[in-house]
N, C-alpha and C positions, 0 to 999 in steps of 0.2 A: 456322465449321467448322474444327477443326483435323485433318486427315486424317496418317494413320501417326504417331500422335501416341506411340507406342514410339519415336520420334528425341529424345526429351527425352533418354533414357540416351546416347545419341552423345555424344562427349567433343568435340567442335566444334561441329557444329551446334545441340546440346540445350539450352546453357545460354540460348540467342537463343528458342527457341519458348517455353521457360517463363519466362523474362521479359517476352514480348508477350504470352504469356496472362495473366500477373499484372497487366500495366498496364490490359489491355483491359478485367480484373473490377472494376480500378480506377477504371478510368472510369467504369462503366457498371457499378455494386453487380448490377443486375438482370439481367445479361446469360444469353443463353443461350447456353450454348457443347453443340456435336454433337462428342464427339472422336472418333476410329476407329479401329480398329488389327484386326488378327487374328493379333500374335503379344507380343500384352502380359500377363506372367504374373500380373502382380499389378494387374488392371484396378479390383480394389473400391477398391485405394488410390488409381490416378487417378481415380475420378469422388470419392470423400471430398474430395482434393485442389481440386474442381472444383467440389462441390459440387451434385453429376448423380446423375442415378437409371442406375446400372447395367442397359444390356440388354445382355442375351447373347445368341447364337442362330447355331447352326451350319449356317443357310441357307448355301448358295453355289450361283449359276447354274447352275455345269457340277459335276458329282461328281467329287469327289475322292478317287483310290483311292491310296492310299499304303505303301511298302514297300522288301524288298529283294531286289535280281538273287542267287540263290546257287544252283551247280549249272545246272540245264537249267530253270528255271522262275523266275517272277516272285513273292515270296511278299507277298500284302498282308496289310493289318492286321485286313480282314474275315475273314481265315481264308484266302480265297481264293488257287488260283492259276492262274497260266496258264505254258503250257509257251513258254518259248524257249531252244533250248537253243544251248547255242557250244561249236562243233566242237575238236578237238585243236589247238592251236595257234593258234586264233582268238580274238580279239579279244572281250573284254566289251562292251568300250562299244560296239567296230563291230558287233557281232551284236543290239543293243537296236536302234541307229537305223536301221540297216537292217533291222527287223521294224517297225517305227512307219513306215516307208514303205509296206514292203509291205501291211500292215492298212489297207485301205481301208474309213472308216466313212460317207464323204459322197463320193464318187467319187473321193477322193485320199486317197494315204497321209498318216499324221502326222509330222508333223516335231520336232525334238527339239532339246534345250536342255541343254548338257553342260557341270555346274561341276567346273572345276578351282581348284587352289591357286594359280597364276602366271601370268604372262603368258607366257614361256615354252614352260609347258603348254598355256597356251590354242592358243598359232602351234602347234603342233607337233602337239595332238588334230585342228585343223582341216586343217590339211596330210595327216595320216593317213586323216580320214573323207569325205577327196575321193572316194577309192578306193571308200566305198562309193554319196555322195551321184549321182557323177558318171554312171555310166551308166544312173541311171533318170532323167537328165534325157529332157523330149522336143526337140525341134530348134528346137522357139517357146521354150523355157525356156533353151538355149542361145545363140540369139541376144540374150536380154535378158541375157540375165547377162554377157556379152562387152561391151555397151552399157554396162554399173553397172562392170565391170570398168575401162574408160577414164575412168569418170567419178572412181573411186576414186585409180584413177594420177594423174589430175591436181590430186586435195589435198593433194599433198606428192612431191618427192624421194626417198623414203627406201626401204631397203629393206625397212622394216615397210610400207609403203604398197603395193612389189609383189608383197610376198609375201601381202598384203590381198589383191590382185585376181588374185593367182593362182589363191588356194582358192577365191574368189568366183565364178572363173569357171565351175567343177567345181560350184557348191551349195553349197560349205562356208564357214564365216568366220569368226574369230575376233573378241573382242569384250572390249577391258581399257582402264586409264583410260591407257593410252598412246598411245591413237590419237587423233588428231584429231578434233572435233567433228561436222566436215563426214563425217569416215567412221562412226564410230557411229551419226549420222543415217541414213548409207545404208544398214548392214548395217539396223538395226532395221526403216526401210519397206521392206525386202526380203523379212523375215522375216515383218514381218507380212503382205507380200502372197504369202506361199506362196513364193516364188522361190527365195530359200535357203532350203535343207532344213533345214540342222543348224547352229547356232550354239556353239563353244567358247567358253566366258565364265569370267573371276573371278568371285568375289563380288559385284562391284561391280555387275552388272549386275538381280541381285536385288532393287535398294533402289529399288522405285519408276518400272522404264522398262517401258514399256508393250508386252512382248514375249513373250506366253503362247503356250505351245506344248504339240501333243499329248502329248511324253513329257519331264519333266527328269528327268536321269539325274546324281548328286549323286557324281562319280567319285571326288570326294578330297575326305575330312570331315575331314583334320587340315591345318594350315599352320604356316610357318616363325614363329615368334614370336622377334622378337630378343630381350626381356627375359628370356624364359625361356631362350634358346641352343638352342631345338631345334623340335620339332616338337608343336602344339598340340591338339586338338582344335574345330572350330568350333564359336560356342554355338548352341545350341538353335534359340533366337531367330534365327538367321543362315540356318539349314537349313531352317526352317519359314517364312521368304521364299521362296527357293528353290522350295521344294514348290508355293509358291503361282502359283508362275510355270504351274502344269500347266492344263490347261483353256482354249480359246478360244471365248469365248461366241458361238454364232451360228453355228459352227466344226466345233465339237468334242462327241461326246455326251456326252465324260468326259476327262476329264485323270488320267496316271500320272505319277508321283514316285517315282521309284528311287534307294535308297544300294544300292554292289555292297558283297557280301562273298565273302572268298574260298577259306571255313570256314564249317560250321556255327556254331562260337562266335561268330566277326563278325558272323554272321546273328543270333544272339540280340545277342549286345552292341548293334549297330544300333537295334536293333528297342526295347530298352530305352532307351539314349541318346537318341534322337530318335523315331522312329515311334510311340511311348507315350509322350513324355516333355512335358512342361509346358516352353513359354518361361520364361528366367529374369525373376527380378522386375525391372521398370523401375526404376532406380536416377537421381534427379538428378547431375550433375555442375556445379553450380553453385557449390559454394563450393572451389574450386581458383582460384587468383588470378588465372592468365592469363585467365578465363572473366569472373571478376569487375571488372577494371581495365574493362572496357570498359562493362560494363553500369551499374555505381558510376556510373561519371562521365555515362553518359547518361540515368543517373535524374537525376541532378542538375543537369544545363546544362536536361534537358528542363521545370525546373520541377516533378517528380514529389516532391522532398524537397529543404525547403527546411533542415532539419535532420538532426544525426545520428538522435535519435529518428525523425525522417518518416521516414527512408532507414531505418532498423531495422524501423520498423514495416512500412514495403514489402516490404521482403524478407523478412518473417514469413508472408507470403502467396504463396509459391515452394512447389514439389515438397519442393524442399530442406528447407525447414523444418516441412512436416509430415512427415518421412518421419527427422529425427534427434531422438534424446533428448539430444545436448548442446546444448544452448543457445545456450553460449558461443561456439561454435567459430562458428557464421558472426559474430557478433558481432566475435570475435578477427579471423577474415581481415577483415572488412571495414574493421575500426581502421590495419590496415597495408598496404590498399589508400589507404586517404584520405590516410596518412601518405606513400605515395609520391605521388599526384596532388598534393596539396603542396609538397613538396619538387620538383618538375618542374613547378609553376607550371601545373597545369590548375585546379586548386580553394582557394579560398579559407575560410578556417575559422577562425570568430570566435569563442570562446569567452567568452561572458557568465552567470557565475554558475554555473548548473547543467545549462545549456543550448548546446548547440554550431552556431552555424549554418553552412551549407555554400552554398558561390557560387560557381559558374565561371569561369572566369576567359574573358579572351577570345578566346585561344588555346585557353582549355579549350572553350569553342563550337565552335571551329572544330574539332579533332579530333575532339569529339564527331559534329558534321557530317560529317564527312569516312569516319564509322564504323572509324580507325584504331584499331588497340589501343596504350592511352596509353605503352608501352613501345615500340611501335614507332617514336611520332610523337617520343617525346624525343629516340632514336638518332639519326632522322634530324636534330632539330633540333640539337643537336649536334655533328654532323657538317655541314650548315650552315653553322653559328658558325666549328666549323673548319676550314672552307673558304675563308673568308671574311678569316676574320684572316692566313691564311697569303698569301691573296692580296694583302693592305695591307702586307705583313712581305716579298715577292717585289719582288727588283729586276729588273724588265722580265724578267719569268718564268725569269732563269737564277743558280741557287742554287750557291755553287762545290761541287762532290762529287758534286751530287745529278745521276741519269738525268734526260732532260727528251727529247719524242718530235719524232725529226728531221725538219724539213719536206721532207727530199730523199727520201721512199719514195718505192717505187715500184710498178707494176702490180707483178701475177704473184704469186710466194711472199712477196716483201718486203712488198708490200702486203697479205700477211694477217697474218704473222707480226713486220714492223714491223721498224725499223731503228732501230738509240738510238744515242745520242749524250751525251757524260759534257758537263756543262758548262764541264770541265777541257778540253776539245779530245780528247779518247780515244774512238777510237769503239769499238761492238761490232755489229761484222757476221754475231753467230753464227748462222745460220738456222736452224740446229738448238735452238735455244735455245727454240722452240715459246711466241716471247713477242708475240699478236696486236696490234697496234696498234690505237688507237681510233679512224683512220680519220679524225679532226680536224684534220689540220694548223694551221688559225687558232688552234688554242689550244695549241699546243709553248709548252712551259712554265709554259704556266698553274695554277694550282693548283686545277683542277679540272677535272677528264678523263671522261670517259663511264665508262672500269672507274671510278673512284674512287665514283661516283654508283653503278654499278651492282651495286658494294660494299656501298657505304652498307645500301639497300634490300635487300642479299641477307641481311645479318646483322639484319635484324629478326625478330620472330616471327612477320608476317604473309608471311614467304615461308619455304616449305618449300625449304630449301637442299638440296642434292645433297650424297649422300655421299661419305665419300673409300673410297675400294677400296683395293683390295692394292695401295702401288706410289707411289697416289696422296700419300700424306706428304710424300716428297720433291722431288716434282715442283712441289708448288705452295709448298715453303717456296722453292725456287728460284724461284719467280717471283714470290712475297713479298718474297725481300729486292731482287730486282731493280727493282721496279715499288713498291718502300713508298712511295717519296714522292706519290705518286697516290691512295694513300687515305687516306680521312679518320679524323681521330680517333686516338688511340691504342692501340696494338697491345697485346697482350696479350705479355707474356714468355712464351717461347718454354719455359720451364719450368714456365710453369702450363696443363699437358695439357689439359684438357677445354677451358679458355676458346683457346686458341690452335686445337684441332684446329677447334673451328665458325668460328674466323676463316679459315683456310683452308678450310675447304666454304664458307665465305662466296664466298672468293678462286675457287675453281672454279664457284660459280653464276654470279659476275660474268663470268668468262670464256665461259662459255654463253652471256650474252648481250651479251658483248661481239663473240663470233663472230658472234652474228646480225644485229647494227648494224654488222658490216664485211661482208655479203652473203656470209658462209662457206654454200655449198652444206646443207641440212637432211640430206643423209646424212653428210654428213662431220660435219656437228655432231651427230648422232644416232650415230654410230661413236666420235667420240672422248671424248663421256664416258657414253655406256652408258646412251642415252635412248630413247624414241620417239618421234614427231613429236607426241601428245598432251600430252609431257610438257613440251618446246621449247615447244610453245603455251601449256601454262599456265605455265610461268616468265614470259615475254615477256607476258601477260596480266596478272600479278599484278606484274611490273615496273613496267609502265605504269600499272599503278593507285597503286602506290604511288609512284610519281614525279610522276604528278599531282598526288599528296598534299604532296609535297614545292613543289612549285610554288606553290600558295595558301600552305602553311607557310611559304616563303620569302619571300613578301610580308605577311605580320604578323609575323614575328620578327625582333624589332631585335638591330642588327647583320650582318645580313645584307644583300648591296648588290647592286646590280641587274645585273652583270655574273653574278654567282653565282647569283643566277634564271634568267638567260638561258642560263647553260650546261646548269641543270638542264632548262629547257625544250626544249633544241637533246637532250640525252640521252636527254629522255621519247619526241621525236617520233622518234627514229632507230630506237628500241625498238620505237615502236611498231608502225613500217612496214620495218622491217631492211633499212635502207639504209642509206649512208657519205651524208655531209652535204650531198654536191653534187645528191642524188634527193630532197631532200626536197619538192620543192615538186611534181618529178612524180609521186612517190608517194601523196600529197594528192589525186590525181583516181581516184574510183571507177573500179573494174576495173581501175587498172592494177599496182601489186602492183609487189616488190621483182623478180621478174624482169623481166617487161616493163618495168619504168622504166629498169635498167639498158640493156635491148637499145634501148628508144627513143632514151637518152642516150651509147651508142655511135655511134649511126648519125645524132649529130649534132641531136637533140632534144631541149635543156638543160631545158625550164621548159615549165609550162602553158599559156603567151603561144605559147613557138615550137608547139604542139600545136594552136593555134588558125588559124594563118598556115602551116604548113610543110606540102611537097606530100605529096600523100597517098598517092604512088605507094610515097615514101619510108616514108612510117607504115606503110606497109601491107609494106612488104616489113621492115620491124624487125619488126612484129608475126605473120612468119610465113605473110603472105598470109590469114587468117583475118578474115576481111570483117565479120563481123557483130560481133567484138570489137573494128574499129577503129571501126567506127562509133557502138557504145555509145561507147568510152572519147572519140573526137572531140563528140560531144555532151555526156558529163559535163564535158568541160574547156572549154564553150560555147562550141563553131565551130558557124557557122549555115549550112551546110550539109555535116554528117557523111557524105553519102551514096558509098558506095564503089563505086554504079554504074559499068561500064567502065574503073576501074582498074587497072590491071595493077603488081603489087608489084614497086619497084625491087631489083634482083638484086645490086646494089652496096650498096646499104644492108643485105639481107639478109644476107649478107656481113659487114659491118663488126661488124653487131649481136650476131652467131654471133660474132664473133674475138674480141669485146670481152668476151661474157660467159662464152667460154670462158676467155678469161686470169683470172676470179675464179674 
């Protein structure tokens, strides 16, 4: 069963669903495939494509009434309306959700689902409809929500995180791909357990999370489109997610779906645009090369084509190719995907007679394993190679001219911001110079440094680099030329615009997560380059995946020597648990995490070993007196007896642990 089987048209995800569907009819001629969707406009061509008998059928659980807010009334597409009207000076949206509270259809009001264009918007609708969520709390709905409020404080730092549990605690919450995991979990079983009333969401939250509510109210149907320079309309297909979010079965005896207008003509335009309008046609995105390099090579390592013709003939049995009259054109992309997997040494390609065969190479397995996209996995190997050579070319790591990172930092601001040292004897003590150190001292001078690696990995396509802002150009060719000899590979001349501007977003993604492997605070990293704590998580997530990628790659590519793996390895684990080098091993025990490992390792608890042996007065006063997390964490680090009965947390340790982790 392929379910929301409309993600074929997504320009990331789609070319990956229509390739496992092709292999899978491949396997298995007889297969039966259920696909679903109920916002595919051109469904006869997926089942043609598929090979399926088309049903159709506008059953749905809960009724779905659909329309727009204009004036004092709700206009739907039945004809129908109902009055809600909003007062002089009042609020559209806040006069919907507080009507969907007060309409009690099962002895509780409805609660409501508000898309905006931004995140932004989102903090700022939910911040606003506190005012109206907050005082039809009752006194049980308020102590729970103060409960989820602490619970949400403590998935992060930031002040996206308090300002989370502020509106949370009034009912209201905001809901975008910049918040952490752990907080979208909790808004959504909040939501679905009735508690919070009103949810402000992006789009994002439309595609598939499982959070229907009495009223969605579709506040902004246009967004910022950068290609275009301005402001776009959402499609069809996007709004009629959306819509679908209305209804909670079991719940609700009907679900409403509201665009406002704020004109009669918006009210007609709406109402033709979307409310009467047909999802646009599913479209494949599979012959765009960045789509294709990955699936090419993993037809081919998989066995699936052992020739150009096998590999032609496969992909004749794609979306893609039943839906184009040119021919040629996947043909053409896929001759100059093979030609780069060649020339980078993943595929092998014999040419006999009139016939081409295609073989992976061993490296081309391993990337293909590793599910990297083969432009990613060259970069890094490359970068590698040049790591590697520069290190055999390094006399005992000090190059005359070149910066190289001084062993003499120190706590406090030197320790985040780093201190250099010229291998001519010249130092630079500029603090102002906003240049973090990688928190390494063992490896000053080495030719290969955590930013360098975390360079590397930022300028692939598997990581969505960070943009530069207004401001931002300068800042980071300054710490370009300061810090060059640290990264790998060769720089792009500074006069070829486009390739140089993504080496520095490169340069500022690495520094995001070079903050986070020197224990910079999540609001100060979330303040200074203009993130949220969801978006820090997925960097540092997609870091460490591609770093681990790096790690197996560095152990099948020759040339590459074992000092060079290990730094990559000592990079991935810092990444992955955002600590400086000396927590690594206490970071490595469940529960304990880049603060507590710090506060344990102030107050005198280097390693897992001393966690197992050391008094527990002390542990327990680093960790704050909080009894039931020293005793998890003293049992993951297997002390055989964790029990915190009758200890009383030492107050000098407490102490130590506060001083030490207030100086990062």
């Amino acid at each position: 069963m392929s379910d929301e089987v409309h993600l074929v048209d997504d320009a990331s995800r789609g070319p990956t669903l229509e390739v496992t569907l092709a292999k899978l009819r491949k396997v298995n001629p007889g297969l039966q495939t259920v696909a679903l969707s109920a916002t595919v406009g051109n469904a006869d061509v997926i089942a043609d494509w598929l090979d399926a008998e088309l049903v159709e059928s506008d059953w749905r659980p809960i009724d779905l009434r659909t329309g727009v807010h204009y004036g004092d009334a709700l206009h739907f597409d039945d004809g129908s309306k109902r009055e809600v009207p909003v007062g002089r000076g009042e609020d559209q949206t806040a006069r919907l959700v507080a009507d969907a509270l007060d309409t009690e259809e099962d002895g509780q009001g409805g609660s409501s689902l508000v898309f905006v264009n931004s995140r932004r918007n989102a903090e700022s609708s939910a911040r606003k409809l506190t005012e109206i969520t907050g005082p039809r709390l009752t006194d049980a709905e308020r102590d729970r929500l103060r409960e989820l409020a602490e619970e949400i404080r403590g998935v992060s730092d930031t002040d996206t995180s308090e300002d989370l549990a502020d509106a949370v605690e009034r009912g209201s919450a905001f809901h975008h791909a910049g918040l952490a995991a752990a907080h979208r979990s909790l808004v959504e079983d909040a939501f679905r357990d009735r508690l919070i009333k009103c949810v402000s969401a992006t789009p994002t939250l439309a595609a598939g999370v499982n959070t229907p509510a009495r009223r969605v109210i579709v506040r902004d149907w246009r967004r910022y489109d950068g290609e275009f320079g301005g402001m776009q309309p959402l499609d069809v297909l996007e709004v009629h997610q959306m819509f679908g979010r209305a209804g909670r079965p079991g719940l609700d005896p009907y679900g409403e779906a509201v665009l406002l207008a704020s004109d009669a003509d918006a009210r007609e335009e709406l109402f033709e645009r979307y409310v009467w309008a047909d999802p646009e046609p599913v479209r494949s995105k599979l012959a765009a090369e960045p789509a294709l390099r990955t699936h090419v090579l993993a037809t081919v390592a998989s066995g699936f084509a052992a020739t150009r013709d096998a590999l032609l003939s496969f992909l004749d049995n794609t979306l893609y190719a039943a839906q184009t009259d040119d021919a040629g054109r996947l043909a053409a992309v896929t001759d100059t995907v093979l030609e780069y997997l060649d020339v980078n040494g993943f595929v092998d390609r014999d040419r006999d007679g009139g016939t081409e065969s295609l073989a992976a190479t061993g490296i081309g397995h391993t990337v293909s394993r590793l599910y990297l996209d083969p432009m990613s996995a060259a970069e890094v190997i490359d970068g590698l190679r040049s790591a590697a050579a520069d290190a055999r070319s390094a006399d005992a790591g000090s190059i005359d001219g070149e910066f190289v990172l001084s062993t003499d930092a120190t706590d406090g601001d030197d320790a985040e911001f780093g201190t250099y040292a010229r291998a001519d004897g010249e130092r630079n003590d500029d603090e102002d110079a906003d240049t973090p150190d990688d928190g390494s001292d063992d490896h000053a001078g080495s030719a290969v440094t955590p930013l360098g690696l975390y360079h590397l990995v930022s300028r692939t396509p598997d990581m969505y680099e960070l943009y530069l802002k207004s401001g931002d150009r300068e800042t980071y060719e300054e710490t370009f030329y300061e810090r060059e000899p640290e990264l790998l590979g060769d720089a792009p001349s500074a006069y070829e615009e486009v390739r140089f501007e993504d080496w520095l977003a490169a340069l500022k993604t690495a520094r995001l997560l070079e903050d986070w492997a020197n224990e910079v605070d999540e609001d100060r990293i979330a303040e200074r380059y203009g993130v949220g704590p969801g978006d820090i998580r997925g960097k540092v997530d997609t870091a460490e995946w591609l770093l681990r990628a790096a790690e197996t790659l560095a152990r099948d590519v020759d040339g590459v020597d074992g000092d060079t793996a290990e730094a990559v390895r000592e990079a991935r684990k810092r990444v992955e648990y955002g600590v400086r080098e000396e927590l690594l091993d206490l970071a490595g025990v469940r529960d304990v995490g880049r603060k507590r490992a710090r506060r344990l390792y102030e107050a005198g608890i280097e390693s897992r070993a001393d966690l197992r042996e050391a008094d527990k007065a002390v542990v327990l006063g680093a960790l704050r007196g909080r009894e039931q997390t020293a005793e998890r964490i003293l049992e993951n680090a297997g002390r055989e007896d964790p029990s915190m009965e009758d200890v009383a947390a030492d107050r000098s340790a407490a102490a130590a642990a506060t001083a030490g982790a207030t100086r990062r």
